[in-house]
Structures are given as structure tokens and as C-alpha cells.
ZADO-1210 file (C-alpha; in nm, 4 decimals, padded with zeros to 6 digits):
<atoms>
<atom x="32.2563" y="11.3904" z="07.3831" code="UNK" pos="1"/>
<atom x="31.8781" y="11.3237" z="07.2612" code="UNK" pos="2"/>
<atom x="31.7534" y="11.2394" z="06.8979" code="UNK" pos="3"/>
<atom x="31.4372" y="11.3723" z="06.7522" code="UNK" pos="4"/>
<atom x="31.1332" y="11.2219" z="06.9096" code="UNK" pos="5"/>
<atom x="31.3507" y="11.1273" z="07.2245" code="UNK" pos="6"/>
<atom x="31.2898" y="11.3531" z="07.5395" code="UNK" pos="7"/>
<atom x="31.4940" y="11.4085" z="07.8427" code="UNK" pos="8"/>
<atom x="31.4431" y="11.2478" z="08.1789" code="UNK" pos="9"/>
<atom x="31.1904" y="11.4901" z="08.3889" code="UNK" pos="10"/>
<atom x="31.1108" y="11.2436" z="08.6750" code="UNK" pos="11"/>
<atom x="31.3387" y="11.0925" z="08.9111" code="UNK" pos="12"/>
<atom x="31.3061" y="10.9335" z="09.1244" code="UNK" pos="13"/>
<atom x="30.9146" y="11.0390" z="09.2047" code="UNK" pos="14"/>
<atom x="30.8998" y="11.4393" z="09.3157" code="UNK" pos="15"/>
<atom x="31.2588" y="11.5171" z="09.1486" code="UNK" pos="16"/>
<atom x="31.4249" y="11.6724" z="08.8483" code="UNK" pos="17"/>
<atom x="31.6757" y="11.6463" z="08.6769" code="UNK" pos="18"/>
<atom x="31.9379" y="11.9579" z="08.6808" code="UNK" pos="19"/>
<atom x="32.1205" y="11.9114" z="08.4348" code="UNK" pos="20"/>
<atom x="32.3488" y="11.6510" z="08.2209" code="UNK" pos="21"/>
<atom x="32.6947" y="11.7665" z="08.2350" code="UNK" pos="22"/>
<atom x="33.0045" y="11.6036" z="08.0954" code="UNK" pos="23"/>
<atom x="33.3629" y="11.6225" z="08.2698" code="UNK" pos="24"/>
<atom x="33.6985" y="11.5128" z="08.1414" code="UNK" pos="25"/>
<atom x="34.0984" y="11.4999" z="08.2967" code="UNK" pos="26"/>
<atom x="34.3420" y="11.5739" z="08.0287" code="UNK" pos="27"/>
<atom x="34.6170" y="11.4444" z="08.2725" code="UNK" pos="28"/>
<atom x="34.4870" y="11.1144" z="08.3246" code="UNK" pos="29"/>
<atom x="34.2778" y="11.0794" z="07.9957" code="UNK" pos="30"/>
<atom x="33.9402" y="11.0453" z="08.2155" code="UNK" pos="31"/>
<atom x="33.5901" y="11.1103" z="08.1161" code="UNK" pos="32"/>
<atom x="33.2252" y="11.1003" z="08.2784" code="UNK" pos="33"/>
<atom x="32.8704" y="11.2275" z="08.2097" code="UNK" pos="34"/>
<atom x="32.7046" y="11.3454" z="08.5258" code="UNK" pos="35"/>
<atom x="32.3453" y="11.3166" z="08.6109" code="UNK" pos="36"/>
<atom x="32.1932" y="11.5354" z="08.9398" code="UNK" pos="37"/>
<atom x="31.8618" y="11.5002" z="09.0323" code="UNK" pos="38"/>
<atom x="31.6868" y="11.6639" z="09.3060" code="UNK" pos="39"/>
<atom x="31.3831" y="11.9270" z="09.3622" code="UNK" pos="40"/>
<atom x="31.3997" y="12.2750" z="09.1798" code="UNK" pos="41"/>
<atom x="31.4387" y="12.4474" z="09.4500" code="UNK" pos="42"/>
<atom x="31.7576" y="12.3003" z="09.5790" code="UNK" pos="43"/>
<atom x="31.9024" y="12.3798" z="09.2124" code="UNK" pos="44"/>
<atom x="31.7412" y="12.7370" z="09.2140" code="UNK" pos="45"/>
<atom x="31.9454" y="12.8016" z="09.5893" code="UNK" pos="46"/>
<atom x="32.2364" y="12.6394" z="09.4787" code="UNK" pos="47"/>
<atom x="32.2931" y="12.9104" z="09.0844" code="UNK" pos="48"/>
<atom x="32.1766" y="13.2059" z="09.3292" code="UNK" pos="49"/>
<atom x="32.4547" y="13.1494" z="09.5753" code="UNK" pos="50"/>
<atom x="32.6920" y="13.0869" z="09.3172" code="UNK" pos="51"/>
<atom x="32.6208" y="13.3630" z="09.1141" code="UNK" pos="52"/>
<atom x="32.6544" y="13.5874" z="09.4246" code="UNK" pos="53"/>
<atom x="32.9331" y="13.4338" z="09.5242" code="UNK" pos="54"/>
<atom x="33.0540" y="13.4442" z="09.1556" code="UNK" pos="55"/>
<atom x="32.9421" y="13.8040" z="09.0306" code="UNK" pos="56"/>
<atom x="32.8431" y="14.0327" z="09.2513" code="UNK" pos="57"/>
<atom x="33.0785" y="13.9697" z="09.6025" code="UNK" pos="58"/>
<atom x="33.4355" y="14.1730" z="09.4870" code="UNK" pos="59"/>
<atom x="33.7374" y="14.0642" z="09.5541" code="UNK" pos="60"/>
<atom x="33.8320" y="14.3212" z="09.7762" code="UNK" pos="61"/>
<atom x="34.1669" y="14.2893" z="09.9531" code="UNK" pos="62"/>
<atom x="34.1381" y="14.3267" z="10.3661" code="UNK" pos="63"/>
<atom x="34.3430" y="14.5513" z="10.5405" code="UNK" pos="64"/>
<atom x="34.6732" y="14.4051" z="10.7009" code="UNK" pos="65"/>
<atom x="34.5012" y="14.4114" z="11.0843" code="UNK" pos="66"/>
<atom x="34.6924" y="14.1868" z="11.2644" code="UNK" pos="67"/>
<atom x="34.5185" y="13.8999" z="11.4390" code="UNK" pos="68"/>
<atom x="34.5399" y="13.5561" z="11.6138" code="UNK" pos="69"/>
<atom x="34.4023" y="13.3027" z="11.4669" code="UNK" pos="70"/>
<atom x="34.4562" y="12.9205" z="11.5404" code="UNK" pos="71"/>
<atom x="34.6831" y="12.9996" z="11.7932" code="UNK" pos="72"/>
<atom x="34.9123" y="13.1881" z="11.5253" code="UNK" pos="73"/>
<atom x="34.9864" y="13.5571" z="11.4633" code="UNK" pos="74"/>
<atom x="34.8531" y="13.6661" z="11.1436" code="UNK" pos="75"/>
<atom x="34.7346" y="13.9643" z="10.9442" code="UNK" pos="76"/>
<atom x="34.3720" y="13.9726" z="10.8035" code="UNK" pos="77"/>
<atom x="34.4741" y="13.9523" z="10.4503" code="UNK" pos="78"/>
<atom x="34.7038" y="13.6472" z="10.5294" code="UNK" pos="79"/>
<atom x="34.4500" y="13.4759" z="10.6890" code="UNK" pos="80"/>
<atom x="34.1160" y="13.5669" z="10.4682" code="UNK" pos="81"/>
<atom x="34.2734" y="13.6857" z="10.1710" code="UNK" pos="82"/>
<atom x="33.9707" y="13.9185" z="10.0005" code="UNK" pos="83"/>
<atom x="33.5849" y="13.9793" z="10.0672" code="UNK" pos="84"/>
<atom x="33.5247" y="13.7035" z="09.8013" code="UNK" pos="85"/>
<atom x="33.7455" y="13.4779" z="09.9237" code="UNK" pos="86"/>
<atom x="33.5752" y="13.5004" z="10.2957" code="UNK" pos="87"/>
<atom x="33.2127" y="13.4944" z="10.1011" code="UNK" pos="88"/>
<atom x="33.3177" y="13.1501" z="09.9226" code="UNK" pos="89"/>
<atom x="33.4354" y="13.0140" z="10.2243" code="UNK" pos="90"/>
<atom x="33.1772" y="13.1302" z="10.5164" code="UNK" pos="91"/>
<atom x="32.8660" y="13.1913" z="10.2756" code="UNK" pos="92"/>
<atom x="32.8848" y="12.9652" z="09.9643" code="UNK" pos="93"/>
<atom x="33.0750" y="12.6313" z="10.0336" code="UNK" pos="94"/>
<atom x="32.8203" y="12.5548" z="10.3211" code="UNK" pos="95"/>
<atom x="32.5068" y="12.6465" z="10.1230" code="UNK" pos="96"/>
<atom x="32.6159" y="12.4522" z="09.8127" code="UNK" pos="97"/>
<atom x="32.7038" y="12.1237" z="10.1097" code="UNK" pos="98"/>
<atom x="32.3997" y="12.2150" z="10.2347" code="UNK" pos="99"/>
<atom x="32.2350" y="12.1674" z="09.8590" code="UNK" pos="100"/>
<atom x="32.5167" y="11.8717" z="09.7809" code="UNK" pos="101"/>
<atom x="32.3114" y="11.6606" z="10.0343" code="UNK" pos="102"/>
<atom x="32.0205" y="11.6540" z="09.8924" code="UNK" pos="103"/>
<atom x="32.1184" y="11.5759" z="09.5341" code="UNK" pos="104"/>
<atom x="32.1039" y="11.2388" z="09.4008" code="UNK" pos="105"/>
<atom x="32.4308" y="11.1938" z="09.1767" code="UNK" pos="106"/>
<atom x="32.5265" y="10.9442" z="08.9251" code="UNK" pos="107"/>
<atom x="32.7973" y="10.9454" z="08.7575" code="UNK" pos="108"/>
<atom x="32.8893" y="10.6939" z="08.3933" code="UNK" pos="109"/>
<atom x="33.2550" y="10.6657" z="08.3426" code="UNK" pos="110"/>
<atom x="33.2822" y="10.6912" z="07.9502" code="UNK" pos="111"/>
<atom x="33.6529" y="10.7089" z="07.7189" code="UNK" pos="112"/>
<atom x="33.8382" y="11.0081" z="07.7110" code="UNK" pos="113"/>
<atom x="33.8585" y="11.0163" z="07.3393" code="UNK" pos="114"/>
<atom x="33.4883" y="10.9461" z="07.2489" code="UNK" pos="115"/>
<atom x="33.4361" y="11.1821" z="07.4757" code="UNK" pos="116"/>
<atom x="33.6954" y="11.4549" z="07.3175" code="UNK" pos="117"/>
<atom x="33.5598" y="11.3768" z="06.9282" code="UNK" pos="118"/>
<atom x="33.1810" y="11.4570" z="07.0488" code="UNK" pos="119"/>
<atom x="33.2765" y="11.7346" z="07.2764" code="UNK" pos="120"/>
<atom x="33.5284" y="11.9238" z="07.1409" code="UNK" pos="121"/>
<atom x="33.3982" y="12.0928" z="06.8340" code="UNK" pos="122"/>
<atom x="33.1358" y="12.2828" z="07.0687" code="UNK" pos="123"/>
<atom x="33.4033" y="12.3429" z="07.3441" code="UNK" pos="124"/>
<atom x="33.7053" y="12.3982" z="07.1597" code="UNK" pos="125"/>
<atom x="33.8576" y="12.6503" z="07.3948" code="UNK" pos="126"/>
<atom x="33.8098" y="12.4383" z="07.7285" code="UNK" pos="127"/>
<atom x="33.9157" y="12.0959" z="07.6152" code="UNK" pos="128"/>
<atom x="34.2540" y="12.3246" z="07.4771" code="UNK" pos="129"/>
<atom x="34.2858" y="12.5275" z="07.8149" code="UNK" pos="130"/>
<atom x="34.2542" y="12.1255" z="07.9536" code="UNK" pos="131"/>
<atom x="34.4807" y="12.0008" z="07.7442" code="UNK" pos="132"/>
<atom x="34.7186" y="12.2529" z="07.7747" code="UNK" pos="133"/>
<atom x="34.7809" y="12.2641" z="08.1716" code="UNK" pos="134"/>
<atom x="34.7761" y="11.9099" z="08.1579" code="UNK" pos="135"/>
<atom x="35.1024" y="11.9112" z="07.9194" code="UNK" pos="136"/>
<atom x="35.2495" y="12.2343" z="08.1923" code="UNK" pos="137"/>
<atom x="35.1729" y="11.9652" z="08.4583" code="UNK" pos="138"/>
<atom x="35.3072" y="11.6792" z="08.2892" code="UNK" pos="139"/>
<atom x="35.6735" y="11.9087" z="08.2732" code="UNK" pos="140"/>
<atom x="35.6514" y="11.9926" z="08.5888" code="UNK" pos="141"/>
<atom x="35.5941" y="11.6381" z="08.7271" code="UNK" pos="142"/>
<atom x="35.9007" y="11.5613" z="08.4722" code="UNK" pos="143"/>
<atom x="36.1616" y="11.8550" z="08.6340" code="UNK" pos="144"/>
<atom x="36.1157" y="11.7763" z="08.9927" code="UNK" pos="145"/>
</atoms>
């Protein structure tokens, strides 16, 4: 959060930005953090593109039930690799977003979950309630076995 006259940080350390501030929260364990990345544009710029590839425009299109061997174990296509998105995520995405991951600088600032929830949650009602609510379907599951 900035006040007037205040300005976000641009530079660092030397030759890197800053992505983004991002806040994150556990409604199970009543956890909070702000998140800080910093790294060179184009790491960020790889790292949207590939997720919103991965994210918008690879289907989830079921494979065919081809049976193969995989791991030493008999298995169909779809068992194995579930959809075109699925295989995408896991073969395409997840090693381009390590591949960015690495060359981020992260910090993260530990901050109260209910600070956090009064200056959050009137901008973000629906997320902290989706949170809050399969926190409480964990929290019954946890107490029925």
C-alpha cells in the first residue's frame, strides 16, 4: 500500500524490478504474508505468457484410453496424463515457471491474519469467503475422521 507522494520500489537490487506486491493468507491456520519478487522484466514477461497459455488457450481435452506402460505399470493414457492441459502444465509450464522461479529474488514479511483480513477483505470479498469457507469444510473433515 503507498500514500500520496510515496512511490513504489523500481530498483532492486541494481538491474531488477519489482513484479509485483502480492498478499497471501491461510484461513486454516490464520496465516498471512506480503510477498515481494524482484527480478528482470523479462523473466516476469516469460513467466504471464506461459501461464496464460497454459491457463487460456491449452483445452482440457481428455486423451483417448490407449493403453500404455509407464513406470513399469500398465496404464491407459487418460489415467496416466489425464487431459492436453494437464500434460501442458506438467511438461511445458511447471519447468518454464522453475526455470523463471530461479531467477527471482523473493522476500516474504509474515504479517497477522486479521490485520491482514480488515485491509484486504473489502476489495476481495469473494476470495477471503471462498478461503474461509473451505477452511471451515476442512476443519469438519479433519473433525469426522
Amino acid at each position: 500500500m503507498f500514500y500520496p507522494g510515496e512511490r513504489p520500489i523500481t530498483a532492486y537490487p541494481e538491474g531488477k524490478i519489482v513484479r509485483k506486491i502480492e498478499y497471501g493468507f491461510n484461513s486454516y491456520h490464520k496465516t498471512a504474508s506480503i510477498n515481494v519478487d524482484f527480478a528482470p522484466f523479462w523473466v516476469f514477461a516469460l513467466d504471464r505468457l506461459i501461464e496464460g497459455i497454459c491457463g487460456y488457450l491449452v483445452p482440457p481435452i481428455p486423451f483417448p484410453r490407449i493403453k500404455i506402460t509407464r513406470d513399469g505399470e500398465k496404464t491407459t493414457m487418460r489415467e496416466y496424463y489425464g487431459d492436453l492441459e494437464q500434460l501442458f502444465h506438467c511438461q511445458v509450464h511447471s519447468p518454464i515457471f522453475q526455470f523463471c522461479c530461479k531467477r527471482m529474488d523473493s522476500r516474504s514479511i509474515d504479517i497477522d491474519y486479521e490485520i491482514t483480513r480488515k485491509a484486504f477483505y473489502d476489495k476481495d470479498k469473494r476470495f477471503w469467503d471462498e478461503g474461509e469457507r473451505r477452511a471451515e469444510e476442512m476443519r469438519r473433515e479433519d473433525k469426522s475422521g
